[in-house]
matplotlib code that plots the C-alpha trace (Angstrom):
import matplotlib.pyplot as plt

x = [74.8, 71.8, 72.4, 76.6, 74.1, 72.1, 75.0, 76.8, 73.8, 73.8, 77.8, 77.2, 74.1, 76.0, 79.0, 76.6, 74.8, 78.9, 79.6, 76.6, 77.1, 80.8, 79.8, 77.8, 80.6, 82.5, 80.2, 79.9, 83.5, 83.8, 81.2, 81.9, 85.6, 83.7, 81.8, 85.0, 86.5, 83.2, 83.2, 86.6, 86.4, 83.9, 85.5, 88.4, 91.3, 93.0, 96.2, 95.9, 92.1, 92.7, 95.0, 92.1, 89.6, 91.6, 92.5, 88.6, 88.6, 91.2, 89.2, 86.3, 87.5, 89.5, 86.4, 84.5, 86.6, 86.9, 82.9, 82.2, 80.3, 81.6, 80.0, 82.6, 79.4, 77.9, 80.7, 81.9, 81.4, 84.1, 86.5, 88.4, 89.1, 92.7, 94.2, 98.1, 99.7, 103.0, 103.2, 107.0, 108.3, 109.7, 107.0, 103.4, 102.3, 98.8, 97.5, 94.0, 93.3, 90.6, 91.8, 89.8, 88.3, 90.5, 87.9, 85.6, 88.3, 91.9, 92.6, 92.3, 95.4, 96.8, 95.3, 96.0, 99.9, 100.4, 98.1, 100.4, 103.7, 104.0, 101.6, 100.8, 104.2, 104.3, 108.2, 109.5, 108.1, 109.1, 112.4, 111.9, 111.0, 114.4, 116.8, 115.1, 116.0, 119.4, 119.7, 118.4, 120.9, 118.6, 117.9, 114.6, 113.8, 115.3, 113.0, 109.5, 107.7, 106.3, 103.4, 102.0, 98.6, 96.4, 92.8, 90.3, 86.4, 85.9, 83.5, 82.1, 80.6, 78.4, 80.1, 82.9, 85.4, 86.0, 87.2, 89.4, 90.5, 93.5, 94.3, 97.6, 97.7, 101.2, 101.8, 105.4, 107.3, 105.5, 102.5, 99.1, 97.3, 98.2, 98.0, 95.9, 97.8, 95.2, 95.9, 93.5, 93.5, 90.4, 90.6, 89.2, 87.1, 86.4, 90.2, 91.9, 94.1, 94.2, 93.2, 94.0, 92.9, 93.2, 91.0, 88.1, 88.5, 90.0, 92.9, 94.4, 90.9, 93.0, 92.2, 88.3, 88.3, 90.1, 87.7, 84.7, 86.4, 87.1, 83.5, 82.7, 85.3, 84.0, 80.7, 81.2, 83.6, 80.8, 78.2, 80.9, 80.1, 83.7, 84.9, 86.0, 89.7, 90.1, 91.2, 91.3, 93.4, 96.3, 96.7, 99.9, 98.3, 95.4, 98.6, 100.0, 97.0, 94.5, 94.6, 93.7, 89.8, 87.4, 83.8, 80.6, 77.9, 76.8, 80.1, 83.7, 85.5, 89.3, 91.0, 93.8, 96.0, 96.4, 96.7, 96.3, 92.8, 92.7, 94.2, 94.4, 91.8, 89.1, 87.2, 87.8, 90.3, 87.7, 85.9, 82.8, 81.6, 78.2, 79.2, 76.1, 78.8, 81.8, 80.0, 82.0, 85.3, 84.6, 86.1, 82.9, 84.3, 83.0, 85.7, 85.3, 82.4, 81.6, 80.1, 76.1]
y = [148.7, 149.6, 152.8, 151.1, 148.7, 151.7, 153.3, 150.6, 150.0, 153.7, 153.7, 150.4, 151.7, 154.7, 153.4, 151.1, 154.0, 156.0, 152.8, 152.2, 155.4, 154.8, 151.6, 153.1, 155.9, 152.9, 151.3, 154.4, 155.0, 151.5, 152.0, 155.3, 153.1, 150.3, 152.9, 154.3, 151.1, 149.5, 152.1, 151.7, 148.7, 149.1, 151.6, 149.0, 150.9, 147.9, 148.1, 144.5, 145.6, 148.8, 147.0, 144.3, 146.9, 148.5, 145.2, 144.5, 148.2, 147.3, 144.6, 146.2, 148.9, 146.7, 144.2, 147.6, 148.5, 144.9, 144.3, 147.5, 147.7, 148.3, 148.3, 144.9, 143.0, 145.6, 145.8, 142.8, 143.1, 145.8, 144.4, 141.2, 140.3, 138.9, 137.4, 136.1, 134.3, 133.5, 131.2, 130.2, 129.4, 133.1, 134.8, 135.0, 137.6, 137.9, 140.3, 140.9, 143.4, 143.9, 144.7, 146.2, 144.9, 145.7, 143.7, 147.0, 149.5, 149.2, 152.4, 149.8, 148.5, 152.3, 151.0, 147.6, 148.2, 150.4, 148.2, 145.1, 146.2, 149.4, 149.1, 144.6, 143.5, 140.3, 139.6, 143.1, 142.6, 139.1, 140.9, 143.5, 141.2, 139.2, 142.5, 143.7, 140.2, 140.0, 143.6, 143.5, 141.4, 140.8, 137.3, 138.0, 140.2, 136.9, 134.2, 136.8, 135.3, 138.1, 139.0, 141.3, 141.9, 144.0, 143.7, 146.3, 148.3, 149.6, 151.8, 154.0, 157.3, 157.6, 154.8, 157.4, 156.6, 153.9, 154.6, 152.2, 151.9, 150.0, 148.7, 147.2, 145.5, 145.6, 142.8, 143.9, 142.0, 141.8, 143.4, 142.1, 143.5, 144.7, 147.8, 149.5, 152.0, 153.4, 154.1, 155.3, 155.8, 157.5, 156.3, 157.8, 155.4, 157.4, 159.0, 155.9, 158.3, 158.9, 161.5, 163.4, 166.2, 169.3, 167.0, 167.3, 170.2, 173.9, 174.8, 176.4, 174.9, 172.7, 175.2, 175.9, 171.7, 171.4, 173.3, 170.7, 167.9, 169.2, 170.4, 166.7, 165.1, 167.4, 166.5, 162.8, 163.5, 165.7, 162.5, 160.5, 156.5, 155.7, 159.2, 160.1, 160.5, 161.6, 165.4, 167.5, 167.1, 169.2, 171.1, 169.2, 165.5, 167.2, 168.0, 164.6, 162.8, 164.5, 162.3, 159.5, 159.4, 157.5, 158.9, 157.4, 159.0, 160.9, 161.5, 161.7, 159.8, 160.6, 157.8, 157.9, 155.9, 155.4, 158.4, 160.7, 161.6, 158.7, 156.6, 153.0, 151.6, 154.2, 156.5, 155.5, 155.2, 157.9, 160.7, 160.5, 163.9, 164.0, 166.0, 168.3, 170.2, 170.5, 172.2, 175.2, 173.3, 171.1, 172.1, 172.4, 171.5, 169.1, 166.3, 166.4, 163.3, 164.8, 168.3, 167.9]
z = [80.7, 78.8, 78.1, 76.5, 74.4, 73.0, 72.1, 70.1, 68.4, 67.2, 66.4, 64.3, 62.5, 61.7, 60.5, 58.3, 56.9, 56.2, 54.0, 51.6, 50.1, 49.8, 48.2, 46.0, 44.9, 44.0, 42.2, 39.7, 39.4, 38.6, 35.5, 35.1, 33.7, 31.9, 29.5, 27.8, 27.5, 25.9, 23.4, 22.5, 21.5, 19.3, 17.4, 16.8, 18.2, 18.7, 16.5, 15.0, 14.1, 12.3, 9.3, 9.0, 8.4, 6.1, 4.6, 3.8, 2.3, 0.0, -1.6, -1.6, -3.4, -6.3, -6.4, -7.2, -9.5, -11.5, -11.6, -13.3, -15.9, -18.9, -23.3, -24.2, -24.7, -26.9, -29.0, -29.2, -33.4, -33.2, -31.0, -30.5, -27.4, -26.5, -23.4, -23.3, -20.2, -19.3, -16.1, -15.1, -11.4, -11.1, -12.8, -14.2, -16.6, -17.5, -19.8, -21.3, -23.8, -26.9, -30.3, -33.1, -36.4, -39.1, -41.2, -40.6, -41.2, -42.3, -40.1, -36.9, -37.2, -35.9, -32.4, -32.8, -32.9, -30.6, -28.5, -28.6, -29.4, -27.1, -24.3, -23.7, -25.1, -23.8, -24.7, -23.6, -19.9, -19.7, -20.7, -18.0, -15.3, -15.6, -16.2, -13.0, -11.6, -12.8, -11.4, -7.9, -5.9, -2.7, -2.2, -1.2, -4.2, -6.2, -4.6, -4.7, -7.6, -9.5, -10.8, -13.6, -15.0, -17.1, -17.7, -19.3, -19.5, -23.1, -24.0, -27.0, -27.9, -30.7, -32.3, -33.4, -30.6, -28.3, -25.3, -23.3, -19.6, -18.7, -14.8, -13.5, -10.6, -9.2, -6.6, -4.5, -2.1, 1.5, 0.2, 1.3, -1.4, -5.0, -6.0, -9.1, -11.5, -14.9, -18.4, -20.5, -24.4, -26.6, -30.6, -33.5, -34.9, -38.2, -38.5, -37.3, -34.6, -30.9, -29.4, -26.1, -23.3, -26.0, -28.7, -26.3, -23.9, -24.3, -24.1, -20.7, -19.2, -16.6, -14.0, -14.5, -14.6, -11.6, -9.7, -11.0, -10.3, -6.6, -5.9, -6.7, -4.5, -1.8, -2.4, -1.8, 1.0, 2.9, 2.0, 3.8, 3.2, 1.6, 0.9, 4.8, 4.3, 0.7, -0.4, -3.2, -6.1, -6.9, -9.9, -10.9, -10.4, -13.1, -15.2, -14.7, -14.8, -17.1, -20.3, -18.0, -18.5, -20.4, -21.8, -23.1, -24.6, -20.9, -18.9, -18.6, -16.1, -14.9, -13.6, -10.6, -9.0, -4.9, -2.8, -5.3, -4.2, -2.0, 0.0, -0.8, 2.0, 1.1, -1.5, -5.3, -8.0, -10.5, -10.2, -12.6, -14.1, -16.1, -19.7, -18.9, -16.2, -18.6, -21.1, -19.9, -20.8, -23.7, -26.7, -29.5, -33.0, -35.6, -34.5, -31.0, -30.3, -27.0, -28.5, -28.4]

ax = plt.figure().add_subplot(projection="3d")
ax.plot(x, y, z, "-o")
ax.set_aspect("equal")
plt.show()
């Protein structure tokens, strides 16, 4: 009998010693699982959590874009600043824009007209928004109450040319967020005209320019910060695009809508380029403001 006792006492110790270490497998399977799991939900894989993010983006990006600062206080001599709202149960349109001293020079009123009867005509978009109306036979599209609004940065070089931004914001059915679109227009203070891409740059430059603006976009995207998803631009957006800029008295800025070097949730609706690297493809005449 002593000898049976000595035995079960070795089987059970045994068998006690065979689990613990199959315990302890366990146990690090069992982390070895937690740890991925941890870490993917910090990176916010969760389908509902990716929009949000994006969602924040989007703000941040158009709040960006609507405290920058512009020269309207400096010039607020030259310009007069105008603002004209329409609010109806259907509709709102809301448009801010500056206008120019005619006081100073009669020449203003060139920018002044084409200001207000081509580009912020109140009465032709109200038009616009109820032909679409009338057009569009959804009732959905009928009951969305629509929204249109233009607001403005203004700036000048060497009090010769003011040089004015325009953004859109385009609220569309089921949309969280608005979207931004950019027109920009460069005036002639002293010849009273407007003046575009071949006023200020050479002609057949597009490429050489195209190349500058893309080793900038790289260079932000390789910083990363907001720039992680963004990609070069193509030479027919340049084409499309390249009268969209404004300019002080130490860069050019090109201005472009969403997902055209972008998208909407990152990066930035301009590329700024100091006038010190397009010396190469400014034009250098007498009437081009830029030339220094």
């Amino acid at each position: 009998m002593k000898y049976i006792y000595i035995i079960l006492l070795v089987l059970l110790f045994s068998n006690c010693k065979k689990d613990k270490p199959q315990e302890g497998i366990l146990d690090m399977d069992a982390a070895e699982q937690l740890e991925p799991l941890i870490e993917d939900t910090l990176q916010s894989t969760d389908p509902d959590i990716a929009p949000l993010n994006r969602s924040i983006s989007i703000e941040i990006k158009q709040k960006n874009l609507i405290k920058k600062k512009d020269e309207r206080e400096e010039l607020q001599k030259l310009i007069i600043d105008k603002r004209e709202e329409i609010d109806t149960k259907e509709y709102t349109i809301n448009f801010k824009y500056p206008l120019l001293n005619e006081s100073f020079k009669p020449t203003h009123r060139n920018f002044n007209e084409f200001i207000t009867q081509y580009y912020a005509n109140l009465k032709e978009t109200e038009l616009d928004i109820l032909e679409s109306k009338l057009l569009c036979d959804s009732i959905a599209a009928a009951n969305f109450r629509e929204e249109r609004f233009i607001d403005y940065k203004i700036y000048s070089v060497n009090d010769q040319l003011v040089s004015v931004l325009f953004y859109k914001e385009n609220f569309y059915s089921e949309a969280m967020h608005p979207s931004y679109t950019f027109d920009c227009f460069n005036f002639d203070l002293n010849r009273g005209v407007f003046m575009t891409y071949e006023d200020f740059f050479v002609q057949g430059s597009e490429d050489e320019l195209l190349g500058i603006i893309n080793n900038n976009i790289n260079q932000k995207i390789r910083s990363g910060n907001m720039y992680y998803e963004c990609w070069e631009l193509s030479l027919d957006d340049l084409f499309l695009n390249k009268n969209n800029f404004v300019l002080n008295d130490e860069y050019a800025e090109f201005y472009f809508d969403d997902c055209i070097i972008c998208p909407s949730y990152t990066g930035t609706y301009s590329i700024k380029l100091p006038l010190v690297d397009l010396l190469s493809v400014l034009k250098k005449y007498d009437l081009n403001p830029l030339v220094f």
